[in-house]
N, C-alpha and C positions, 0 to 999 in steps of 0.2 A: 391096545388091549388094556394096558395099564389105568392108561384114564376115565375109560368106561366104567372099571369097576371100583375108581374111587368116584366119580359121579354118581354111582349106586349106594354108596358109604354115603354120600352126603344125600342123599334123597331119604335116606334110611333116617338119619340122623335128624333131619328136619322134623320128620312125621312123629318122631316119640313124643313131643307135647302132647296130642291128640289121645292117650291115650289115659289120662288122667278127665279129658276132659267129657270122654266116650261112659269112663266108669262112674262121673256124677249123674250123666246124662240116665246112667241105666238105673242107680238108685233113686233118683228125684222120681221118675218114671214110675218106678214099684210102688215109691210112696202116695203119687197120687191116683194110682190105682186102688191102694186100700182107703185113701180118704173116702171114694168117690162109689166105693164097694162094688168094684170092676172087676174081670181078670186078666192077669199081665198076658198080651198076645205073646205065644212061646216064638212067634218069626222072629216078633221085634227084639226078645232078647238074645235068642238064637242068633241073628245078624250083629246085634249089640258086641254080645262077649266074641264071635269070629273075628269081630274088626279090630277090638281087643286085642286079641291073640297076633294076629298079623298085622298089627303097628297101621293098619287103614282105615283111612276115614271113609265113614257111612256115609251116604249120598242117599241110599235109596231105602225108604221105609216103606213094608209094605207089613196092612193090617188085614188081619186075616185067621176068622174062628175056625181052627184043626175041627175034621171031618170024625174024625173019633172021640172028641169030648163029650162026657155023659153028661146026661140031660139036665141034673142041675146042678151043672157047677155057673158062679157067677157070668153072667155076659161079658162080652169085647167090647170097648167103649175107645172112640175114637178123639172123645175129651181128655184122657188121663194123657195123651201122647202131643195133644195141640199145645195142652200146659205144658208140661215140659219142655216145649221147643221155645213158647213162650220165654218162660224165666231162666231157663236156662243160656237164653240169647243162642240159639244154637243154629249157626248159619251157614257152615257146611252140607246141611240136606240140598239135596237137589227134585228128590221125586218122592210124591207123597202116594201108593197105591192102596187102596180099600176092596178088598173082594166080598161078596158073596154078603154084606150086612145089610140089615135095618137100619139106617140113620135117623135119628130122632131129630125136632126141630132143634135143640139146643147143641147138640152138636154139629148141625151144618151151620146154627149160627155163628159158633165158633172159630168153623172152619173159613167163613165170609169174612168175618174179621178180621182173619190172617192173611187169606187174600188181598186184603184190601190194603193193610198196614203200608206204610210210604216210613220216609225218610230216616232216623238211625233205624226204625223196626222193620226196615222192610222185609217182607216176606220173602223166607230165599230158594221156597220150591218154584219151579220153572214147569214141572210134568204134572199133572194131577191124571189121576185113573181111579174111576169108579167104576167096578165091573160087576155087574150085575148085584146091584145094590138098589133097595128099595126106598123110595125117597116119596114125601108126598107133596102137593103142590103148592104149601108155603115153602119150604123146602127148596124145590128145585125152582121156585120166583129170587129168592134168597139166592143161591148159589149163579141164577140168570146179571143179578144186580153188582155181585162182585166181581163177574165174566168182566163188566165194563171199566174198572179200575185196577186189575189185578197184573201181574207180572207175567201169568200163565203165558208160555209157547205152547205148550201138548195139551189138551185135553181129549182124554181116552174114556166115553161112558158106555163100553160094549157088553150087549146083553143086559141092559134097562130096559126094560119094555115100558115105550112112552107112546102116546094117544095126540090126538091134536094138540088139546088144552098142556099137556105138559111137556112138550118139545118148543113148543111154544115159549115157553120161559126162560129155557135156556138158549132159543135164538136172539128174546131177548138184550141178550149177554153181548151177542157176535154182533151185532150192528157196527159198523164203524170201528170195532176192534182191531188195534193197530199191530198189537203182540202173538196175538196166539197163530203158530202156525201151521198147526197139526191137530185135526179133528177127528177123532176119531168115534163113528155111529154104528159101528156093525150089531145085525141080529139086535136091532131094535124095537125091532116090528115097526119099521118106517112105510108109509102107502106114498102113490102118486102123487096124494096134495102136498106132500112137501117138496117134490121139483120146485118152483119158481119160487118159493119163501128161500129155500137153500139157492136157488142160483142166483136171486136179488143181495143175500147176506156173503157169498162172494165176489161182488163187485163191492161192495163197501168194505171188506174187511183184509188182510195182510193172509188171511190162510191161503197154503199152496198145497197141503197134501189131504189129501181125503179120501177116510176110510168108512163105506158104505155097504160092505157085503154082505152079505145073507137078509138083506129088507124085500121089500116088492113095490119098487120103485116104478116097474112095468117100462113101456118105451113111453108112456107120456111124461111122467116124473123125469125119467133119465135125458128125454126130448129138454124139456125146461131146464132143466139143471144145466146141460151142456150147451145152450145156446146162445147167453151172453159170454161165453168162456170162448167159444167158435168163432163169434161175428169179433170181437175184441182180434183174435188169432189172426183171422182172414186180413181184416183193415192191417193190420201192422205188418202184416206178410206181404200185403202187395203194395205197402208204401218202401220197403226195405230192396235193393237189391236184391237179385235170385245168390248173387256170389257172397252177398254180405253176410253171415251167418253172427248172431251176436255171440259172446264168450257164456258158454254155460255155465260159470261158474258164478256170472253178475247175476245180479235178480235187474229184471226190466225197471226204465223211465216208462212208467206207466201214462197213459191217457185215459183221463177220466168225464165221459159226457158228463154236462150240465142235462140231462136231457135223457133218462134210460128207459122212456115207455118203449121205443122200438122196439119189433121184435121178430124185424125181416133183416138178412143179409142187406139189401138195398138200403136199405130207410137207414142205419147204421152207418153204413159209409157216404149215403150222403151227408148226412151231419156232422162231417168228420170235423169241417172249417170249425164247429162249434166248440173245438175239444181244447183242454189243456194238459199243458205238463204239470204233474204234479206228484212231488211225496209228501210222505210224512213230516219231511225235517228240512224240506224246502231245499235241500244241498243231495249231489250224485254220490248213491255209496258204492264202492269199491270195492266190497266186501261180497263173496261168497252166500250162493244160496244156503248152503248146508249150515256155513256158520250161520248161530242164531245171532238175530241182531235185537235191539232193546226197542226198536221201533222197525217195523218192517214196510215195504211199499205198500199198498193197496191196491185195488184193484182188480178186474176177471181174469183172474190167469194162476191157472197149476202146473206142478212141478209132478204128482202123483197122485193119480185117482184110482179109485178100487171100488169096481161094481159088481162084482161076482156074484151068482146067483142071488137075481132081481128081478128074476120073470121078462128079463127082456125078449120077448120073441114073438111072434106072428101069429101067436095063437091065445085064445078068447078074445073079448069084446073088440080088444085095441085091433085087432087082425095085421094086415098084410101093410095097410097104408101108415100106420104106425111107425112099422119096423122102418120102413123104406124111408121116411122124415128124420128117425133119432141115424139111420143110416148115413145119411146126409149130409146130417149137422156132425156127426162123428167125424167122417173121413176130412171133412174142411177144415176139422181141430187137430188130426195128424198127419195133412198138408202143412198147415199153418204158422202150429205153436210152434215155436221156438225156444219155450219153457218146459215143455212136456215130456218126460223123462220116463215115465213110466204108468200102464193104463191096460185093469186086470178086468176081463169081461168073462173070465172062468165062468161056466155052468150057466152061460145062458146060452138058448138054441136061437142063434142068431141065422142059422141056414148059408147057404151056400154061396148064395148070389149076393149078401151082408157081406161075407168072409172075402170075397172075389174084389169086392169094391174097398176091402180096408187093406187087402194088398197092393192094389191099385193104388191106393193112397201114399202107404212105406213106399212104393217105390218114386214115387212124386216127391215125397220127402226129401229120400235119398239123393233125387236129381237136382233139387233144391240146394242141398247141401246141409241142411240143417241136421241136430245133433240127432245120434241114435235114439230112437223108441220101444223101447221096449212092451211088445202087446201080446199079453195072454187072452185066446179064445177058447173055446170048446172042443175037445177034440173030436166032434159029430158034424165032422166038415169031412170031404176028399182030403183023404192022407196028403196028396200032392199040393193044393192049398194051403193045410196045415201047415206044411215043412215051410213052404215060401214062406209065411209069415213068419214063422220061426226063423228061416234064414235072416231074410229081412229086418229083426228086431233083436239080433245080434252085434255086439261091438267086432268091427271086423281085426283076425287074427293078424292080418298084415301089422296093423298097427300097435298087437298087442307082442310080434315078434321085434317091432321096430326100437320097442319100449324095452326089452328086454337084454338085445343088443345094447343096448345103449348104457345100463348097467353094467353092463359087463367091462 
């Protein structure tokens, strides 16, 4: 006990620089708010003097105009807080969030900038989040162009409402991007024709987790999205022993066709002879999905996907032959994956005979041996269905009593 709480003393004792360096950060900040005849965001200060107060360093900025500011007082400007981090070299932030603004051109070019910066200046946010922020299409070609050189792991643009031409720009970005590994699109007003642009920019890119809810994706979108992610799943499922389970904590030696027009299970695995190993960095990493890494593998393969209400179901134009193809291609991904951790199909009426074939599936898994799945459905299935999938996409308690013991 005694050493814990002089390890606490010296963690204390460490942090007090930071807090001279927190109060230039928050006057530079003021100052270039009134050059620039801005008004200082109250989160920013508000977080500013808290970290102050409690000897911690800020990591996370988030900008954001109060819901009760009268009508004319000056604007939020996301320029006065870019400079600052600028000249102030301030390279403890970790997450940069913007809610609810207008971004003008000069300000996202700003922000691309700093995306972009490399070597002493490199950019030291890792998260960006734009949420429901209005951006126009130099703008979001701009923010598409810095996706490609930038350090970003997270990117969160929930509640943008983007069209072809402007989602577009920011797929842009994701082509071949080796870093970012969380995408986040919810309640974007996403359609169908983005399946196969999004399921082509996750075979070239390192992202594993994807968040899609509230769009209408439909079963042909979500069909396309999920079918290079499947046929990849399958081939490596039935090249691996059934006993072999890999460590879920690696991220995959991926394979990557020379060759990705197919778009049958068959035609996939015949081509397989054509395939190679390959990463990023040419060497096997050891390291953790969770931990982020500075280059990530590539390639068709999730760790968590999130579809929840997306219109996926058997009714209008797509009908009955829809559902039964993205059904398909679904349960062969949670046979399969081996990477697949978690996969939310909340509020969509995928019907009974869907629900019956993805239990079907979990317990395939299960006998496989591969790691737990976690799948959220509807609950407009048979109570008794239900519960089995719920059973079934539970970590089982034996092993969490086994764990418990063993503390002890």
């Amino acid at each position: 006990m005694p050493r814990e709480k002089e390890g606490k003393r010296k963690t204390k004792g460490a942090l007090l620089p930071i807090i001279p360096t927190l109060k230039k950060f928050l006057k530079t900040y003021e100052k270039y708010c009134a050059q620039t005849q801005t008004s200082v965001c109250p989160a920013i200060k508000r977080d500013l003097k808290t970290s102050i107060n409690n000897e911690q360093i800020l990591r996370k900025f988030v900008l954001v105009r109060p819901d009760d500011s009268p009508p004319g007082i000056l604007p939020i400007s996301l320029e006065p807080l870019l400079m600052t981090v600028q000249d102030e070299c301030f390279t403890l932030g970790r997450e940069i969030c913007i809610w609810g603004l207008q971004l003008s051109n000069p300000e996202m070019a700003r922000l691309a900038l700093l995306l972009e910066s490399k070597g002493c200046t490199t950019c030291p946010f890792t998260t960006l989040e734009l949420i429901d922020c209005k951006m126009d299409l130099w703008s979001l070609g701009r923010l598409g162009k810095a996706l490609q050189s930038s350090s970003l792991q997270t990117l969160v643009l929930d509640y943008c409402k983007f069209g072809n031409e402007e989602i577009e720009r920011i797929f842009s970005g994701l082509e071949n991007n080796q870093r970012l590994q969380v995408l986040s699109l919810r309640y974007c007003g996403l359609g169908p024709q983005i399946g196969p642009r999004l399921g082509s920019i996750i075979c070239q890119s390192a992202i594993c987790e994807l968040h899609l809810d509230g769009n209408y994706l439909q079963c042909s979108g979500a069909l396309d999205l999920l079918r290079p992610v499947a046929e990849y799943a399958e081939m490596q499922g039935k090249d691996q022993p059934a006993t072999c389970s890999p460590d879920p904590r690696h991220p995959p030696q991926l394979l990557q066709a020379k060759q990705r027009g197919s778009s049958t299970l068959n035609q996939i695995t015949k081509s397989s002879g054509a395939l190679t190993m390959k990463t990023t960095s040419g060497k096997k990493r050891k390291k953790g999905i969770k931990k982020k890494l500075k280059n990530s593998e590539v390639g068709p393969w999730l760790v968590k996907l999130y579809l929840a209400d997306n219109g996926i179901d058997g009714k209008g134009k797509e009908g009955e032959n829809n559902l039964l193809e993205f059904t398909q291609i679904l349960t062969c991904l949670i046979k399969y994956s081996a990477h697949l951790r978690e996969i939310d199909l909340g509020n969509n009426v995928l019907g009974e005979m869907a629900a019956a074939d993805i239990l079907e599936a979990l317990r395939a898994r299960k006998t496989g041996k591969l790691p737990v799945l976690k799948v959220t459905v509807t609950p407009q299935i048979s109570s008794d269905t239900f519960m089995s999938i719920w059973e079934n996409s539970k970590k089982s308690s034996t092993t969490h009593k086994k764990r418990k013991k063993a503390r002890n």
